[in-house]
PDB file with SEQRES, HELIX, SHEET and CRYST1 records, atoms N, CA, C and O in Angstrom:
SEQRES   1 A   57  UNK UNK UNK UNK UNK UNK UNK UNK UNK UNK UNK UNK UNK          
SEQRES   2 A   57  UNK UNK UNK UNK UNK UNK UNK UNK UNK UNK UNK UNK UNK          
SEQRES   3 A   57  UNK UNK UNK UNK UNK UNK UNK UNK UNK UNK UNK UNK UNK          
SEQRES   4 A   57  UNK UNK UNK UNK UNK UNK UNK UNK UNK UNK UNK UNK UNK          
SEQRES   5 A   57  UNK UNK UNK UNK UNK                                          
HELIX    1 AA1 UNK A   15  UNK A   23  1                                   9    
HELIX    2 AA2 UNK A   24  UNK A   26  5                                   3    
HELIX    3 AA3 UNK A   29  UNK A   53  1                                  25    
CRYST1    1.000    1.000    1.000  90.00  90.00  90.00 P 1           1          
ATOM      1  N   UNK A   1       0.805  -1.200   0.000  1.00  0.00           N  
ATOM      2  CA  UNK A   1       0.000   0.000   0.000  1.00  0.00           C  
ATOM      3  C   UNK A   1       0.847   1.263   0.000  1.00  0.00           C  
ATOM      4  O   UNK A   1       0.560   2.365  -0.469  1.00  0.00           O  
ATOM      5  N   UNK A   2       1.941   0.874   0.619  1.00  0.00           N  
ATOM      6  CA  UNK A   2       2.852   2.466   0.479  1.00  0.00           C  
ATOM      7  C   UNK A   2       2.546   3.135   2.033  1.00  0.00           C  
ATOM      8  O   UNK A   2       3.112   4.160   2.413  1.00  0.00           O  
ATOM      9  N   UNK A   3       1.688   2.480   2.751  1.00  0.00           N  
ATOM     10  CA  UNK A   3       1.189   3.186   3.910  1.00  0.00           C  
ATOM     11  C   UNK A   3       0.984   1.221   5.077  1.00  0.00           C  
ATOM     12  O   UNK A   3       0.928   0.008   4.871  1.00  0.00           O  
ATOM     13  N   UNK A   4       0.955   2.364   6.372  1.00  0.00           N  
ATOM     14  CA  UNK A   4       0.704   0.871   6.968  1.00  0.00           C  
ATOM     15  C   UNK A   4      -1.179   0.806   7.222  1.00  0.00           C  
ATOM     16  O   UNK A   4      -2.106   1.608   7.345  1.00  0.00           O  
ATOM     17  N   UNK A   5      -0.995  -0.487   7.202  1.00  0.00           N  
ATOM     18  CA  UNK A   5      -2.475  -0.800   6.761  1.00  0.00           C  
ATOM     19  C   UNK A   5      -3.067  -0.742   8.227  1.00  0.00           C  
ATOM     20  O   UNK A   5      -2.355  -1.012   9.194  1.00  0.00           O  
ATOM     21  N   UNK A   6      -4.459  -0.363   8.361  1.00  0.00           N  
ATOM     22  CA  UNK A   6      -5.046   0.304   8.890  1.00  0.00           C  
ATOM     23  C   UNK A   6      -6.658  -0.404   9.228  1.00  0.00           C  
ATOM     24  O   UNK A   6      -7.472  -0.222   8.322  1.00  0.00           O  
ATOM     25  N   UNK A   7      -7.063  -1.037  10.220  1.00  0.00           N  
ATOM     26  CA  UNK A   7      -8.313  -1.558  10.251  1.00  0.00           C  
ATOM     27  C   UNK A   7      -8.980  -1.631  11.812  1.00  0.00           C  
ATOM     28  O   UNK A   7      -8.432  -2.123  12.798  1.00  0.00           O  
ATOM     29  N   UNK A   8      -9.821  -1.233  11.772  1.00  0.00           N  
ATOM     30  CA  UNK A   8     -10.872  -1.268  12.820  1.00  0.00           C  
ATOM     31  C   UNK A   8     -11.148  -2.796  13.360  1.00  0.00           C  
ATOM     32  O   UNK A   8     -12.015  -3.466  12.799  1.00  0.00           O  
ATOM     33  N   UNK A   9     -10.460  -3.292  14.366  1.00  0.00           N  
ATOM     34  CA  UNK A   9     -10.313  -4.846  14.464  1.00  0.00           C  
ATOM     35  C   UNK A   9     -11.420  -5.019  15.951  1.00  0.00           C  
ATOM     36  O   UNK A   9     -11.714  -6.111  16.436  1.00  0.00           O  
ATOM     37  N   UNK A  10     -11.830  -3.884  16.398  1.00  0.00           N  
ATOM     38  CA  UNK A  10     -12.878  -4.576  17.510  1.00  0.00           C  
ATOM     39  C   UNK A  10     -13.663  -4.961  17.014  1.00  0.00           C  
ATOM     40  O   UNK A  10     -13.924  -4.460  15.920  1.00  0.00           O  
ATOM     41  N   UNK A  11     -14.727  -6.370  17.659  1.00  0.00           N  
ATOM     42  CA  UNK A  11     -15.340  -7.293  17.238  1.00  0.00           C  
ATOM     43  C   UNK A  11     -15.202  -7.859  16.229  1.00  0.00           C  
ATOM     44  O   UNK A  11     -16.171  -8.455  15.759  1.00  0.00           O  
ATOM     45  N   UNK A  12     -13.873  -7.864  15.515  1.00  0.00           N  
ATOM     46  CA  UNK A  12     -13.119  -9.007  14.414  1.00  0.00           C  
ATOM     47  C   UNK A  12     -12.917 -10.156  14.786  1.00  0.00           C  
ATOM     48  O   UNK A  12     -13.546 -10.408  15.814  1.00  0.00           O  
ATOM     49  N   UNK A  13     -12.450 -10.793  14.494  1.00  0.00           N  
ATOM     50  CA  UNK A  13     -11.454 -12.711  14.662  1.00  0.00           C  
ATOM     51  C   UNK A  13     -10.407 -12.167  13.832  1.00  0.00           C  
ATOM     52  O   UNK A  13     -10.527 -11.202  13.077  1.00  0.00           O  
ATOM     53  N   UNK A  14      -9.361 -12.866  14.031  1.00  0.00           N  
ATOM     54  CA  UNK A  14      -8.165 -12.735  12.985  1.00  0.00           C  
ATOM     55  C   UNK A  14      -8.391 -13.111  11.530  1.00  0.00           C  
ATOM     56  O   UNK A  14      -7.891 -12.665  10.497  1.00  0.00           O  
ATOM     57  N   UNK A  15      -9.589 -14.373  11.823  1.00  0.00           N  
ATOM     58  CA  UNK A  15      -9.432 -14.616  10.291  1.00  0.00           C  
ATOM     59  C   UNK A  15     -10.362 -13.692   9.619  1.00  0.00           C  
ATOM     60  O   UNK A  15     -10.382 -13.686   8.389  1.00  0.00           O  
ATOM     61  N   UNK A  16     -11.450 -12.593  10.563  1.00  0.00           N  
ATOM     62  CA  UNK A  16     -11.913 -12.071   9.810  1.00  0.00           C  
ATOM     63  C   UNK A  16     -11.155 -10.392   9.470  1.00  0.00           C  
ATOM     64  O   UNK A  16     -11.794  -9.487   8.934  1.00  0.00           O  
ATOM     65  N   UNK A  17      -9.602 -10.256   9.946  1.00  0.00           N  
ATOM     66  CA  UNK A  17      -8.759  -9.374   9.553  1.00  0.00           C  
ATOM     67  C   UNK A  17      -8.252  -9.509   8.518  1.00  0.00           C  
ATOM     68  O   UNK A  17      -8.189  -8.829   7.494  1.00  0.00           O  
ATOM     69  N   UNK A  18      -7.731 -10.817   8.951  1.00  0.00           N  
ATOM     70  CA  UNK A  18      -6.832 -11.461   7.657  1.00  0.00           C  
ATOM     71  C   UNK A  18      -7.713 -11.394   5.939  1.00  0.00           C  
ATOM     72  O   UNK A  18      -7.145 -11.209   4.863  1.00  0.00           O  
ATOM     73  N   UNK A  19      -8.820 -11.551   6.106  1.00  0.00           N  
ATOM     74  CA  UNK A  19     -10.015 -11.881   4.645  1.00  0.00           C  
ATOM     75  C   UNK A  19     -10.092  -9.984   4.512  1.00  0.00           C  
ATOM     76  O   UNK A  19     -10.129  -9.473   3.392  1.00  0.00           O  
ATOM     77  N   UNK A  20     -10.106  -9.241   5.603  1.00  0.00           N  
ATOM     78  CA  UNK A  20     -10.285  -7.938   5.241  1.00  0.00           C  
ATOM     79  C   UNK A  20      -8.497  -7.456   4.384  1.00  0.00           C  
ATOM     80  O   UNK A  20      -8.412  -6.765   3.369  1.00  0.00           O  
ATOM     81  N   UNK A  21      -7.798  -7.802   4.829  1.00  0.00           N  
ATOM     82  CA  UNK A  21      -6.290  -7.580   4.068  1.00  0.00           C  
ATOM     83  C   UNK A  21      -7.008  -8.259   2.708  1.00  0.00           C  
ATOM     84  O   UNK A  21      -7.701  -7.528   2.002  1.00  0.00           O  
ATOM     85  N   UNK A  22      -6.834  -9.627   2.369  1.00  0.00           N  
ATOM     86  CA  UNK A  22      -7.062 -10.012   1.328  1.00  0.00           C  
ATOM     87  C   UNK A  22      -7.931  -9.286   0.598  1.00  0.00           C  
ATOM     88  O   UNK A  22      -7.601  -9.336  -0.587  1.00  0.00           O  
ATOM     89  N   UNK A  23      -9.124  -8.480   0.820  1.00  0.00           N  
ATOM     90  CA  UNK A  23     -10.123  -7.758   0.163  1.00  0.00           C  
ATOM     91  C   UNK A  23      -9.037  -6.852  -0.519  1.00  0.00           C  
ATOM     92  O   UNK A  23      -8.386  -7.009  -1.552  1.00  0.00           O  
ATOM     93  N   UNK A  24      -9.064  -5.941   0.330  1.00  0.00           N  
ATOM     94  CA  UNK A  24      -7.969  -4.232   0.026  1.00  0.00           C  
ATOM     95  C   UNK A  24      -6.646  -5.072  -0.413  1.00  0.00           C  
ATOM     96  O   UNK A  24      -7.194  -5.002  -1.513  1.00  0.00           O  
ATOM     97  N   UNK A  25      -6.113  -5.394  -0.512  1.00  0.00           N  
ATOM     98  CA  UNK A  25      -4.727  -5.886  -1.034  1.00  0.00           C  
ATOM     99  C   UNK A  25      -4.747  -5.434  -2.378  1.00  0.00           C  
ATOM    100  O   UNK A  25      -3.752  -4.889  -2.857  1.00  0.00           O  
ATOM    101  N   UNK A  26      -6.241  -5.683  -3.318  1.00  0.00           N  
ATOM    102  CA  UNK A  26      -6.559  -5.460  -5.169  1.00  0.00           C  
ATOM    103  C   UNK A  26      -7.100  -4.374  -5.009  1.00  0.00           C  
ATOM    104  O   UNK A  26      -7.818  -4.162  -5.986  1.00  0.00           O  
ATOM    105  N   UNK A  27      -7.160  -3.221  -3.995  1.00  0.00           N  
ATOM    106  CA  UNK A  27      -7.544  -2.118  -4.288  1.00  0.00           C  
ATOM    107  C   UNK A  27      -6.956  -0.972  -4.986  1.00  0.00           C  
ATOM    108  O   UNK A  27      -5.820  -0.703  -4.596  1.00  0.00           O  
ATOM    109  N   UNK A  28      -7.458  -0.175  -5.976  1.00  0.00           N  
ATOM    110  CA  UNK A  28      -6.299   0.923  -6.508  1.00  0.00           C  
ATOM    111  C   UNK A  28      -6.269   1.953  -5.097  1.00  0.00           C  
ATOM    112  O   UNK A  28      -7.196   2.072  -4.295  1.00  0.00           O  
ATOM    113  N   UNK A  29      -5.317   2.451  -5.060  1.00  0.00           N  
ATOM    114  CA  UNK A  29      -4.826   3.609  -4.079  1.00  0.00           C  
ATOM    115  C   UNK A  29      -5.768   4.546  -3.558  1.00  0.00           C  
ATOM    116  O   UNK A  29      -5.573   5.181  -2.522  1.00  0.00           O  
ATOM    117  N   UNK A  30      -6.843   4.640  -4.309  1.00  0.00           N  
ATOM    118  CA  UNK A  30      -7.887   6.137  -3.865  1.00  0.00           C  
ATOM    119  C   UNK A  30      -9.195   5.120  -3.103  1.00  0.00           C  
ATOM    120  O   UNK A  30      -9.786   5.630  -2.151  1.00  0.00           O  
ATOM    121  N   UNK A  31      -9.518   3.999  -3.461  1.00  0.00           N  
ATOM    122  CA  UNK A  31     -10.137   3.009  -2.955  1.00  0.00           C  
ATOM    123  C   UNK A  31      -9.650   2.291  -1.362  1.00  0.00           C  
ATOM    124  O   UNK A  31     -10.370   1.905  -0.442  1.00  0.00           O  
ATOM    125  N   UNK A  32      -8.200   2.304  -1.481  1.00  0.00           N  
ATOM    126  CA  UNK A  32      -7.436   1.961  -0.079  1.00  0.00           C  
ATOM    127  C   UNK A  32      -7.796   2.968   0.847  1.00  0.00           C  
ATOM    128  O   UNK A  32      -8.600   2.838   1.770  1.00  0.00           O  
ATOM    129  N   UNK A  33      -6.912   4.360   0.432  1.00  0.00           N  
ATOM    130  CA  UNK A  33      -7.062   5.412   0.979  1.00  0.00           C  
ATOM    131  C   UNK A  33      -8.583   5.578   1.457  1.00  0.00           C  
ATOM    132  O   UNK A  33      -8.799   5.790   2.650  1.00  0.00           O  
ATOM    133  N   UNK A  34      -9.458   5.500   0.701  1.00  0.00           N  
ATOM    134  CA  UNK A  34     -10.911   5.585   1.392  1.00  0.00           C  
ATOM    135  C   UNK A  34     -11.611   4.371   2.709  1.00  0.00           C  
ATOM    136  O   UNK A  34     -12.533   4.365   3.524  1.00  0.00           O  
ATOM    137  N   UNK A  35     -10.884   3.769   2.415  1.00  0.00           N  
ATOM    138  CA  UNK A  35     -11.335   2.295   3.097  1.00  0.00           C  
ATOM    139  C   UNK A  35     -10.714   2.983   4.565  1.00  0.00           C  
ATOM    140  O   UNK A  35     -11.535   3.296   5.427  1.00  0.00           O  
ATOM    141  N   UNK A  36      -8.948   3.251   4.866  1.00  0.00           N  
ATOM    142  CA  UNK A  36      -8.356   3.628   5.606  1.00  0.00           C  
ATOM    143  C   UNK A  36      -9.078   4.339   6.144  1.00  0.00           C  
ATOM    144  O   UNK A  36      -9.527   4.046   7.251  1.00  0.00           O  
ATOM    145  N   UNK A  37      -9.462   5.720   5.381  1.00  0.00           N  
ATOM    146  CA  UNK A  37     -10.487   7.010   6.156  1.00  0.00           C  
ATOM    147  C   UNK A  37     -11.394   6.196   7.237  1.00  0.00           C  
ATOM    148  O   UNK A  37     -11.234   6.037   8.447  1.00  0.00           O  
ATOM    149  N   UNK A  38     -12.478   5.708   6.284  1.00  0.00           N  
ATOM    150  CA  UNK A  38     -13.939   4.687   7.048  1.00  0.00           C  
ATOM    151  C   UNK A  38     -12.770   3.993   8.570  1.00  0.00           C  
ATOM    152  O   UNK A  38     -12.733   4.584   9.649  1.00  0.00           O  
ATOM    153  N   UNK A  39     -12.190   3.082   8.370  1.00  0.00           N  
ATOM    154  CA  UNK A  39     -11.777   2.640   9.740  1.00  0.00           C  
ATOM    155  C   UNK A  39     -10.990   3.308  10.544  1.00  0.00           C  
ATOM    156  O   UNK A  39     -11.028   2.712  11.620  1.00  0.00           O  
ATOM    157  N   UNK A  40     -10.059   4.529  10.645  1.00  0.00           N  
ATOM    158  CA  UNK A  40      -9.895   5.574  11.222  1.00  0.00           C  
ATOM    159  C   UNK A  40     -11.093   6.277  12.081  1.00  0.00           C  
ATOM    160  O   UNK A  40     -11.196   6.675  13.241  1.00  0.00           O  
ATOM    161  N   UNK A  41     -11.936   6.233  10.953  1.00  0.00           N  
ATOM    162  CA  UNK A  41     -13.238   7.236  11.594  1.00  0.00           C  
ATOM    163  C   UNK A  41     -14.153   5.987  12.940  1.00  0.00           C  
ATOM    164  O   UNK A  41     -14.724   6.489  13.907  1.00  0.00           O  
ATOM    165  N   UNK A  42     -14.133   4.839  12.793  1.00  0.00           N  
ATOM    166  CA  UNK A  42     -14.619   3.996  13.390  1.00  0.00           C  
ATOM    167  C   UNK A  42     -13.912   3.513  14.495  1.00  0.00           C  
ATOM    168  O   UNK A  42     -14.419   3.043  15.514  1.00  0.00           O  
ATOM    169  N   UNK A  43     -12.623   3.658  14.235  1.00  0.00           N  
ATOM    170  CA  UNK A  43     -11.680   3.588  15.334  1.00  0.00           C  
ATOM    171  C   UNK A  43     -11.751   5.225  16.505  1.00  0.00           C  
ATOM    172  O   UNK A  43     -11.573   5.136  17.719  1.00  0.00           O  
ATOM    173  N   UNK A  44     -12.002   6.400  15.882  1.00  0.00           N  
ATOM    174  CA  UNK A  44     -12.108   7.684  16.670  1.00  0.00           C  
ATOM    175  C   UNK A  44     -12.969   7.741  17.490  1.00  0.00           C  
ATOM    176  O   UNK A  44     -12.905   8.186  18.635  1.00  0.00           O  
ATOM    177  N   UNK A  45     -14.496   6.936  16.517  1.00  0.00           N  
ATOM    178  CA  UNK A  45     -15.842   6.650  17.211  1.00  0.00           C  
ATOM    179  C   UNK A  45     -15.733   5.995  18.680  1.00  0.00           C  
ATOM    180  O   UNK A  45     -15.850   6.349  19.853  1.00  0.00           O  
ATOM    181  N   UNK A  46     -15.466   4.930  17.998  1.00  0.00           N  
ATOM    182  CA  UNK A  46     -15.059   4.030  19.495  1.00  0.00           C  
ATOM    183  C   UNK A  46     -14.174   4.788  20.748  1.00  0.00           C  
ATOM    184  O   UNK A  46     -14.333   4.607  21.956  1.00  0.00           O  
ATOM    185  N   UNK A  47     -13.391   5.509  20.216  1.00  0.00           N  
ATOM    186  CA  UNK A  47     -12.791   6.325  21.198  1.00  0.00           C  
ATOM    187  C   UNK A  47     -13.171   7.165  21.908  1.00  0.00           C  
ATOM    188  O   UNK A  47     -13.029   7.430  23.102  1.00  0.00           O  
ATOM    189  N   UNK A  48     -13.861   7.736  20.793  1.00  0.00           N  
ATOM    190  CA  UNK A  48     -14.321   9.224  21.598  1.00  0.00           C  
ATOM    191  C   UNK A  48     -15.958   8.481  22.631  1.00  0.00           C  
ATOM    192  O   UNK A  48     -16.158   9.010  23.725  1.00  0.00           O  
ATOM    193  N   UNK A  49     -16.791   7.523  22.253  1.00  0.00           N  
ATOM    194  CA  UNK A  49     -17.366   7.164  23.115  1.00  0.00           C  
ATOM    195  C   UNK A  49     -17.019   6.282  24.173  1.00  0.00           C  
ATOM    196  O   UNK A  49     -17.838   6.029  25.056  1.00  0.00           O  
ATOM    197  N   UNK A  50     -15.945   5.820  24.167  1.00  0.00           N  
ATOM    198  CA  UNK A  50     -15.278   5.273  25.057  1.00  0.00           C  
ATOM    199  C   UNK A  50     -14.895   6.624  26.605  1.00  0.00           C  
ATOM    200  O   UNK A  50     -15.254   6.531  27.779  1.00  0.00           O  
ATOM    201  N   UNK A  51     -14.208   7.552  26.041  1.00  0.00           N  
ATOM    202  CA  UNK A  51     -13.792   8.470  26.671  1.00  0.00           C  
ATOM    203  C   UNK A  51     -15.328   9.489  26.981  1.00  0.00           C  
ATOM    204  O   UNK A  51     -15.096  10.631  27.377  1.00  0.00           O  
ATOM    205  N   UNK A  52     -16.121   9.278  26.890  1.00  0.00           N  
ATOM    206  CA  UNK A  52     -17.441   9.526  26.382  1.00  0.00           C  
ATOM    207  C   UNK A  52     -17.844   9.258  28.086  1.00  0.00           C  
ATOM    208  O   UNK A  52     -17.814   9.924  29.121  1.00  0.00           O  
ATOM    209  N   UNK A  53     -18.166   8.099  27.743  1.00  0.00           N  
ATOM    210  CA  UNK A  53     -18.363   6.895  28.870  1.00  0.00           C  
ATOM    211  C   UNK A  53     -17.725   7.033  30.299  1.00  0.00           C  
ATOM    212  O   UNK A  53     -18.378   7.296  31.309  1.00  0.00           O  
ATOM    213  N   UNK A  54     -16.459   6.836  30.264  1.00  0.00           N  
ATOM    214  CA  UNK A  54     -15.706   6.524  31.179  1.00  0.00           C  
ATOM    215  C   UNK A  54     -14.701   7.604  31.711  1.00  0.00           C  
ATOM    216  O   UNK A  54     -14.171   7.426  32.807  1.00  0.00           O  
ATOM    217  N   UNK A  55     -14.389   8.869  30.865  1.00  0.00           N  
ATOM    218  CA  UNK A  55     -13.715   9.567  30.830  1.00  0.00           C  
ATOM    219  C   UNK A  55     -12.085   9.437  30.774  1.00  0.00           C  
ATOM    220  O   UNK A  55     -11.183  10.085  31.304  1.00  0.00           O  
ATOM    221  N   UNK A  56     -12.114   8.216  29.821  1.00  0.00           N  
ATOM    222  CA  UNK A  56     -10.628   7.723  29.870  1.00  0.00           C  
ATOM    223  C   UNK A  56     -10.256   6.572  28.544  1.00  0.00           C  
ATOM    224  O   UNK A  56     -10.869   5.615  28.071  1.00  0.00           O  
ATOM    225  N   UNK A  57      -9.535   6.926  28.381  1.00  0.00           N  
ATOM    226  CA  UNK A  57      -9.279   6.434  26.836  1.00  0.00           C  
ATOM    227  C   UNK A  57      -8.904   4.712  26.882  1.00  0.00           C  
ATOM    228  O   UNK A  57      -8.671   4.103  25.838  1.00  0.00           O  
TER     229      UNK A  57                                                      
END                                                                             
């Protein structure tokens, strides 16, 4: 990818990480890059309601 790969792994299994690599692996670059955005943003989510919640990251 040129970048390190990037995925929202709460409530995953490995093998369902591993099948998400295999997906994006044939992606062109603006398709990766977008995928990256989406699980960034899902990863912030979780955070910020986490810290939301509990007041602690």
């Amino acid at each position: 990818f040129g970048h390190s790969f990037l995925v929202c792994a709460t409530g995953l299994s490995a093998r369902e990480i591993v099948d998400e690599l295999d997906r994006r692996i044939s992606l062109d670059p603006a398709e990766e890059l977008a995928c990256t955005r989406d699980h960034l943003a899902r990863i912030n989510a979780l955070r910020l309601d986490r810290l939301l919640d509990t007041g602690a990251l």
